[in-house]
C-alpha positions in Angstrom: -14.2 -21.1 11.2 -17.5 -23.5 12.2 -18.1 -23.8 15.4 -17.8 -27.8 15.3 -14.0 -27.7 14.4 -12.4 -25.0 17.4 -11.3 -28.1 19.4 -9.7 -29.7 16.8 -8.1 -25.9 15.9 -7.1 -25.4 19.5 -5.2 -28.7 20.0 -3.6 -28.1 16.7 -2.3 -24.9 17.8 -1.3 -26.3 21.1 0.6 -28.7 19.5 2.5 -25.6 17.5 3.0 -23.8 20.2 4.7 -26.7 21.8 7.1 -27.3 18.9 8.5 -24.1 18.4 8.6 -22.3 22.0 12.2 -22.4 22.9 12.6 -25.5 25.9 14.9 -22.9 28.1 12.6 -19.9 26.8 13.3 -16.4 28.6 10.1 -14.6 30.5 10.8 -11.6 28.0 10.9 -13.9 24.8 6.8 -14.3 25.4 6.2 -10.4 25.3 6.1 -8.2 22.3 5.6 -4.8 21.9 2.9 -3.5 19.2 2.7 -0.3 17.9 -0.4 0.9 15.6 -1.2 3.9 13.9 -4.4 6.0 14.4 -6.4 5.2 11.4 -10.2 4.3 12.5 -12.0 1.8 12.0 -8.9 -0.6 12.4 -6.8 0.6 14.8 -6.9 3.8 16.8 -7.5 5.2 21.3 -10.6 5.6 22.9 -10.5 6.5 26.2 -6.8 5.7 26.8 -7.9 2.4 25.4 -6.4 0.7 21.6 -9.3 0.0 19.8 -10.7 -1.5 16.0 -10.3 -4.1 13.4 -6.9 -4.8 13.8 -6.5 -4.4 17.6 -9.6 -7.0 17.9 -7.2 -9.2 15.9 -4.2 -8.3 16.7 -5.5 -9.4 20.7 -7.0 -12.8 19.6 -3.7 -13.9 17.3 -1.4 -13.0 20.3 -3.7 -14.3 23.4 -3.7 -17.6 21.3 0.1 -17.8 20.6 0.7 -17.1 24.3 2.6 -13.9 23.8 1.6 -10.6 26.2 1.4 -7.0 24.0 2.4 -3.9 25.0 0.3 -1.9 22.8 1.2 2.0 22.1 -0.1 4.2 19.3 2.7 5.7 17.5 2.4 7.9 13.9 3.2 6.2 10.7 6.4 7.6 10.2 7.8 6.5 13.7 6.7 2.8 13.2 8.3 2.4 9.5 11.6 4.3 11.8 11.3 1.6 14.4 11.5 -1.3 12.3 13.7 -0.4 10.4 16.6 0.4 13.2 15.7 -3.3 14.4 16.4 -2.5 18.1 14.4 -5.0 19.6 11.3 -7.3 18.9 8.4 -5.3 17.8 5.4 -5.4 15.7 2.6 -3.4 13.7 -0.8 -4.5 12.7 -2.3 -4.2 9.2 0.4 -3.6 6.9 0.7 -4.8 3.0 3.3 -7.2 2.1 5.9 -5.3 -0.5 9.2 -6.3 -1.6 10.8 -2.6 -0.4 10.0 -3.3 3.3 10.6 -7.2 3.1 14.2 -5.6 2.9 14.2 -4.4 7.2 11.0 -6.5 7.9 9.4 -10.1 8.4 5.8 -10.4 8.0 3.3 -13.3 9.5 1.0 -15.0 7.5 -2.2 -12.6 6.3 -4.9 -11.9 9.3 -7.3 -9.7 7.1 -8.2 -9.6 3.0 -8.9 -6.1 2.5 -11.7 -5.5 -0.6 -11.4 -3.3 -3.7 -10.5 0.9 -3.1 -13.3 3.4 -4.3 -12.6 6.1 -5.7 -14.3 9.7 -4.4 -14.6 12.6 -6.6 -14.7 16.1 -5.2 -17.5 18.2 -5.9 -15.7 20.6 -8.7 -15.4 17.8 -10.8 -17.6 15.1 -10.1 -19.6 15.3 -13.3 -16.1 14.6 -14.9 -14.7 11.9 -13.1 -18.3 9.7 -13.2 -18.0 10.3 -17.2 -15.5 7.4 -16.9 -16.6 4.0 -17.1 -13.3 2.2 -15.9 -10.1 3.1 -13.6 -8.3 3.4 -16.8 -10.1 6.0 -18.8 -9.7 8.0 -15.5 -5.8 7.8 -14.9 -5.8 8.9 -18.5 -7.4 11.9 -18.0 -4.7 14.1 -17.8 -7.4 16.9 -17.2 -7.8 15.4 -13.6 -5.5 15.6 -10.4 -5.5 13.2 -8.0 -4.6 13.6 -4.6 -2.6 11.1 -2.6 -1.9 10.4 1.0 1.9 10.6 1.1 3.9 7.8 2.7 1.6 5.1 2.8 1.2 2.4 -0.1 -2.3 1.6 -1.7 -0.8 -2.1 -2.7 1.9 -2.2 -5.4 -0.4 -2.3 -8.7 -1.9 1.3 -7.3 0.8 2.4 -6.1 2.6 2.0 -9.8 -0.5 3.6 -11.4 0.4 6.5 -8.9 3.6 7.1 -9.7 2.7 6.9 -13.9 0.6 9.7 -13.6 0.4 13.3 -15.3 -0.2 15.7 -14.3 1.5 14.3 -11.1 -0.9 13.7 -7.7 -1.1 15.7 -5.0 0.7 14.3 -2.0 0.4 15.2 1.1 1.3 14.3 4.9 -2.2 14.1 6.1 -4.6 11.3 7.0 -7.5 10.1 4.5 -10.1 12.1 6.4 -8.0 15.1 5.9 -7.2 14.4 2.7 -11.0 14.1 1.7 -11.7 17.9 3.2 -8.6 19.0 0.7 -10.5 17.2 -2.2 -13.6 18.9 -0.8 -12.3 22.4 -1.0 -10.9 21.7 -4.4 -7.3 21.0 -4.0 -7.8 18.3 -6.1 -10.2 16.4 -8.4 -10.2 12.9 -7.4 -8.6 10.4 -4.4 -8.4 6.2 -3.7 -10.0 5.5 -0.4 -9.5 2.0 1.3 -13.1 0.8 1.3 -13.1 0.3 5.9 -12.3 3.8 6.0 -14.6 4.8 3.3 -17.9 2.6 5.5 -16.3 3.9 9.2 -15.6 7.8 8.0 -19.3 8.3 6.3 -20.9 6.5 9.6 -19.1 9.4 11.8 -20.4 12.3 9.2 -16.6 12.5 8.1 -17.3 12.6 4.5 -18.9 15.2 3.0 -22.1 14.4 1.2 -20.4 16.4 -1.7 -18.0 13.5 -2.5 -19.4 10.7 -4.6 -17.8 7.2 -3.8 -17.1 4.9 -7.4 -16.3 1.5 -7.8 -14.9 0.9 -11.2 -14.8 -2.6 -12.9 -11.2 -2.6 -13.0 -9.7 -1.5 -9.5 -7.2 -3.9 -8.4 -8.1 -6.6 -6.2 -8.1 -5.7 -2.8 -5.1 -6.9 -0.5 -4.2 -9.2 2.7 -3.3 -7.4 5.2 -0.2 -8.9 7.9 1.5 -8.2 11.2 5.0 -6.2 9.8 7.7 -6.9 12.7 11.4 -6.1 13.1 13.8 -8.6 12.2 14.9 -8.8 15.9 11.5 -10.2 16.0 12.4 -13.8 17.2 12.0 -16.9 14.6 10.2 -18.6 17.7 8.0 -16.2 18.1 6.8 -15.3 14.8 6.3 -19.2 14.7 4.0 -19.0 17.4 1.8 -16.1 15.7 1.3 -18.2 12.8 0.6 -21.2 14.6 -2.3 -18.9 16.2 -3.4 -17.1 12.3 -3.9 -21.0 11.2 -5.9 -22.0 14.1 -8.1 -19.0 14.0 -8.9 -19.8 10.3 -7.3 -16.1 9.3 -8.2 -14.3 7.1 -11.7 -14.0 6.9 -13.6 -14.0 4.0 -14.5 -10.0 3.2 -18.3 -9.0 2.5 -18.9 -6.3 -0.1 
């Protein structure tokens, strides 16, 4: 957003803030807690600290709509777990919109635009996987595995592609860095990496030099990325966080 226009956005989102915080609102209706998952560069603990992309965000969307965080890392597994038993009002940073967890989850309006995935090839089979010259002559290759992070979603037209595939991937319980030492060792021949993690894990010497990073014509667009909360999330409240997306002029453009 220009600089020249943040009054104009601030008295807006005064103005929305006004209109839907409750007139007899409780002291506890204005705090939320907000777990996130370690996954550098958006969200992960430095010195007892939260830290990255979507902590940055997550701060500036909340300080705006007047709400206080409680902010707790917590593993993938035990977020989705959360949400879903809908015990109290809670929220989670970065998470794609998909009409599975719409069923035990409301979502604010997007904060990020993710870009493309890239594809790394491990070193056993690199001369093989750069043969191809689009994402579709590769998931045809029924010569090459690929290996998957299990549990998380890559966006719904990926995650489809996933599921088609033969032989089928690899899947395993394990973060992307991990995941790229597996495809390193030769566990697999091939892996989607979200393009952030890609950037932050070669900066901190996390990828081997052995795997070569692809960007094929035809990988999906990237996606927006929201705050996920529980339905016990109040309507107010969630009101209030989209006032403060608006008037922040969310999401932000990407650059390549």
């Amino acid at each position: 957003m220009k600089h020249t226009h943040r009054p104009l956005a601030l008295a807006a989102l005064a103005l929305a803030l006004a209109l839907v915080r409750p007139s007899a609102a409780q002291p506890d209706e204005r705090t939320l807690t907000l777990l996130y998952r370690d996954k550098p560069p958006y969200s992960y603990t430095e010195d007892r600290q939260p830290k990255g992309l979507l902590i940055e965000q997550s701060r500036a969307v909340l300080a705006a709509a007047g709400i206080t965080a409680q902010m707790e890392e917590a593993p993938l597994k035990r977020i989705q777990l959360e949400l879903q038993a809908n015990e109290r009002p809670l929220c989670s940073p970065g998470w794609y919109k998909l009409p599975e967890r719409e069923l035990y989850a409301r979502f604010s309006l997007p904060m990020s635009q993710d870009l493309p995935h890239v594809v790394l090839a491990g070193p056993r089979a690199a001369a093989a996987v750069h043969a191809h010259r689009s994402l579709a002559s590769l998931l045809a290759d029924s010569t090459l595995r690929m290996a998957v992070v299990d549990g998380i979603s890559y966006g719904s037209e990926l995650d489809a592609l996933i599921r088609q595939q033969t032989p089928a991937p690899l899947r395993a319980t394990v973060t992307p860095v991990q995941l790229t030492r597996m495809l390193g060792a030769g566990r697999a021949d091939y892996m989607f990496m979200d393009r952030e993690d890609y950037l932050w894990l070669s900066r901190q010497g996390e990828v081997s030099k052995k795997l070569g990073a692809i960007n094929f014509p035809d990988l999906p667009a990237g996606l927006q990325r929201h705050m996920m909360c529980s339905k016990k999330t109040p309507e107010a409240m969630m009101q209030a966080i989209d006032a403060a997306i608006r008037a922040l002029g969310m999401p932000k453009v990407p650059q390549p």
